[in-house]
N, C-alpha and C positions, 0 to 999 in steps of 0.2 A: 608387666604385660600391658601391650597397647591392645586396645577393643576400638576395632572400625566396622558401624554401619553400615550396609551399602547404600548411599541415596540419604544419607543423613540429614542432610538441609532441604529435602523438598518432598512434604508431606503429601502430597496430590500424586507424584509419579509412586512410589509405592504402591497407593493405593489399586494404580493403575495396572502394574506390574503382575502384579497378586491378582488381579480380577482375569488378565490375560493368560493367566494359569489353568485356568477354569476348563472342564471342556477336553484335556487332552493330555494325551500318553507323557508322562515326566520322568525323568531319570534326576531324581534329588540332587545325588553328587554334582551333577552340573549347574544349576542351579545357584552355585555359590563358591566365586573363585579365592584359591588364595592369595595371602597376602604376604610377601617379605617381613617378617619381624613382628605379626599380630595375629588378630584372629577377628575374623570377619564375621558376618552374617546378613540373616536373608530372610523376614519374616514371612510366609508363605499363607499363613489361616491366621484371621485374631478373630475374635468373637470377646462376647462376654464370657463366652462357657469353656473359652478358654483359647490356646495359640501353636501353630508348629512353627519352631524356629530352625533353621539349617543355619549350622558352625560348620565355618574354617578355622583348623590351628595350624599355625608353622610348625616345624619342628621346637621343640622346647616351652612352647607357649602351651598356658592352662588356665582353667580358672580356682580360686585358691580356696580354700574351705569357706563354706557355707549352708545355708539350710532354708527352705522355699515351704512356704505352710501349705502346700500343696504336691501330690504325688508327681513325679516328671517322669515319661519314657525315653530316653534315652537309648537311639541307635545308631551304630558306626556305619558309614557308609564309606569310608574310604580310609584307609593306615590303621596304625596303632594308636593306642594309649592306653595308660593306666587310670583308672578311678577307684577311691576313697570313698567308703562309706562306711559311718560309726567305727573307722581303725581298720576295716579290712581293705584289704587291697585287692583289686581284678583286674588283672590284662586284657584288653579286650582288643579286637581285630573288625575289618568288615564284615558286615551281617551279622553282627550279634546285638542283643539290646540287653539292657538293666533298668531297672524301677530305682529311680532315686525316692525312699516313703517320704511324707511330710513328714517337718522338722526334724530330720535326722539332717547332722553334719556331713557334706560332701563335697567331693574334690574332683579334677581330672587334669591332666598332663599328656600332651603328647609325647610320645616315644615317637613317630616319625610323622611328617605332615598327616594330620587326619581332618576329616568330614565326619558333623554328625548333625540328625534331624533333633530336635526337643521336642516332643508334645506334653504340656500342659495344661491338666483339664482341671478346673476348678469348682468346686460344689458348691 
């Protein structure tokens, strides 16, 4: 799996991007396009207390087991995929969300181009 950035080399324009957000009616899926053969993103909130990320995957693309010492909400905004957690498996579609807990093992895969926002809050 390739993981691309958006705006990866210049720290300043993000900041900017994200501040222009501010203020006004947003539609997430757009937000963050995809990409032929990876999976993109688009950090939209960082804080200390914590970040919302917006994912693109292509079809086929995921990111592969792991575990985040903090709880993740996790929702689809656009396709399918499947996600892993502690061995079980969930399909999941747009408009639904899942709680990845802290440090439990987890996984996701798209089954067709999907969008999805991350919020992680940290204690």
């Amino acid at each position: 799996m390739e993981f691309k950035q958006e705006n990866p080399d210049n720290q300043e324009k993000p900041d900017k991007r994200r501040e222009e957000l501010k203020g006004k009616v947003l539609r997430l899926k757009d937000l963050v396009n995809y990409s032929d053969g990876t999976v993109a993103s688009r950090m939209i909130i960082s804080r200390q207390a914590g970040n919302i990320t917006l994912f693109s995957f292509d079809e086929n693309e995921g990111l592969s087991e792991h575990t985040a010492p903090y709880d993740a909400v996790v929702t689809i905004l656009d396709g399918e995929c499947e996600v892993w957690i502690a061995g079980q498996t969930h399909r999941m579609k747009e408009g639904e969300t899942i709680i990845f807990p802290a440090n439990v093992a987890h996984a996701l895969s798209a089954i067709t181009k999907f969008k999805m926002s991350l919020t992680m809050i940290r204690e």
